[in-house]
C-alpha positions as CSV (number, residue, x, y, z in Angstrom):
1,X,0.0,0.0,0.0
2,X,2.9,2.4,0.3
3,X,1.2,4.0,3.4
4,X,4.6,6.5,3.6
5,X,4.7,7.1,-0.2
6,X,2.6,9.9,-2.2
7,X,-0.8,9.1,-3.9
8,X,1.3,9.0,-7.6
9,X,4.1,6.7,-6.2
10,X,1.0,4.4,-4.6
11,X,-0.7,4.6,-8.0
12,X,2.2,3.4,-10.2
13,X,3.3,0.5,-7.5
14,X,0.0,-0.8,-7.7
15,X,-0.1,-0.9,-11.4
16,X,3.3,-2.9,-11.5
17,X,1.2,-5.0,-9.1
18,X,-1.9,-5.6,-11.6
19,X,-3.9,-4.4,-8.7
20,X,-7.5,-5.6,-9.5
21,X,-10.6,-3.2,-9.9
22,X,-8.5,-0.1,-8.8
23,X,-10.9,2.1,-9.8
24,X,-14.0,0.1,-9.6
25,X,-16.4,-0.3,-6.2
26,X,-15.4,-3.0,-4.2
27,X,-15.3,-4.1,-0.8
28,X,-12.2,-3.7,0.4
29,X,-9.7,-5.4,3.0
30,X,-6.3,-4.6,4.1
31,X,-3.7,-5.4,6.9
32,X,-1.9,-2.3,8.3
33,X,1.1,-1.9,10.5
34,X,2.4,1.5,12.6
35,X,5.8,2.2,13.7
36,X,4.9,0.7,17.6
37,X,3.8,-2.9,15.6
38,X,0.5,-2.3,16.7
39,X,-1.5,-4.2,13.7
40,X,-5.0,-3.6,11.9
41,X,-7.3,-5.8,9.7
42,X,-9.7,-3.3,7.9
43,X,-12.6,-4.6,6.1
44,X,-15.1,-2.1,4.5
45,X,-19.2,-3.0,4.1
46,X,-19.2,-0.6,1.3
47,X,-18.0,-0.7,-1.7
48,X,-15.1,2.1,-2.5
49,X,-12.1,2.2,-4.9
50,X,-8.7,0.9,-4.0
51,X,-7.9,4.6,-4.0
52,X,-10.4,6.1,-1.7
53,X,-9.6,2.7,0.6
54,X,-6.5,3.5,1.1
55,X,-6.9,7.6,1.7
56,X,-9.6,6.5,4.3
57,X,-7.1,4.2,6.2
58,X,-4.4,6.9,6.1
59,X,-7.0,9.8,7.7
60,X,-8.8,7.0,10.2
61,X,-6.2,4.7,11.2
62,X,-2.5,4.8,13.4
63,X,-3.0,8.9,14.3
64,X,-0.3,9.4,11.3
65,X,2.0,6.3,12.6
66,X,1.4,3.9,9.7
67,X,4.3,2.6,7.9
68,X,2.8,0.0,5.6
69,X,0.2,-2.6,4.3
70,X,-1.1,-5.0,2.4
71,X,-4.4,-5.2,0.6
72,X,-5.8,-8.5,0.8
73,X,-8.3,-10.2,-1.3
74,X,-11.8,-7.9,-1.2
75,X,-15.2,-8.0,-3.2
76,X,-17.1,-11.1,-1.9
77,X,-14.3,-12.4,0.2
78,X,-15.0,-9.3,2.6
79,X,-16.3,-10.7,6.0
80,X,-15.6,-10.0,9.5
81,X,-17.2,-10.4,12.9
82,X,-16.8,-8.6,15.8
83,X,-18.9,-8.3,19.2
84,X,-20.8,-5.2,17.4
85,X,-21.9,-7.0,14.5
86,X,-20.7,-8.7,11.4
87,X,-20.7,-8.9,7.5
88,X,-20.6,-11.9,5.7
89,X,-19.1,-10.7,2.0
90,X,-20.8,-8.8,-0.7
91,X,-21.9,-11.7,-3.1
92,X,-25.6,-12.9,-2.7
93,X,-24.1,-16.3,-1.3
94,X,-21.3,-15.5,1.0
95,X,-18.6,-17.4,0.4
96,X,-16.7,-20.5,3.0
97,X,-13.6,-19.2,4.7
98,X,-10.8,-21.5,4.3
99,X,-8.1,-18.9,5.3
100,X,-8.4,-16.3,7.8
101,X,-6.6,-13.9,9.7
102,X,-8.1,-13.6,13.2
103,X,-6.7,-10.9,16.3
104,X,-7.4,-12.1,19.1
């Protein structure tokens, strides 16, 4: 994600990358780090571009401590649950989760 880098050095990373449906509406998941390790899985339950994502984690996330991250698979494969609630992918039939990052 090049959390430390500008929006055009982001941008042409994530074209060497083949990033998938930059610009398209997606769900969206990431893992983040900040400079203390302190970790964050993000998952949206509205669709936004890879773009917009990643501005949003920069403004909402780490109080400016970020140093990097990794998007992760989005779209239907989107699901979390939490004590407040949960949401179980974008596609009408959510999909099985056979891998999983889990903080605990």
């Amino acid at each position: 994600m090049k959390l430390g880098s500008s929006e055009a050095a982001w941008k042409t990373q994530a074209t060497k990358e083949n990033i998938q449906n930059a610009d398209g509406a997606a769900c969206r998941s990431a893992a983040v780090y900040n400079n203390t390790k302190n970790l964050w899985l993000v998952v949206t339950d509205t669709k936004t571009t890879a773009a917009k994502f990643r501005a949003d984690i920069l403004e909402k996330i780490g109080l400016g401590t970020l140093v990097d991250g990794i998007m992760l698979d989005g779209s239907g494969s989107s699901q979390y649950k939490v004590a407040e609630g949960y949401y179980s992918g974008s596609d009408a039939m959510p999909r099985k989760v056979y891998q999983m990052m889990a903080l605990r």
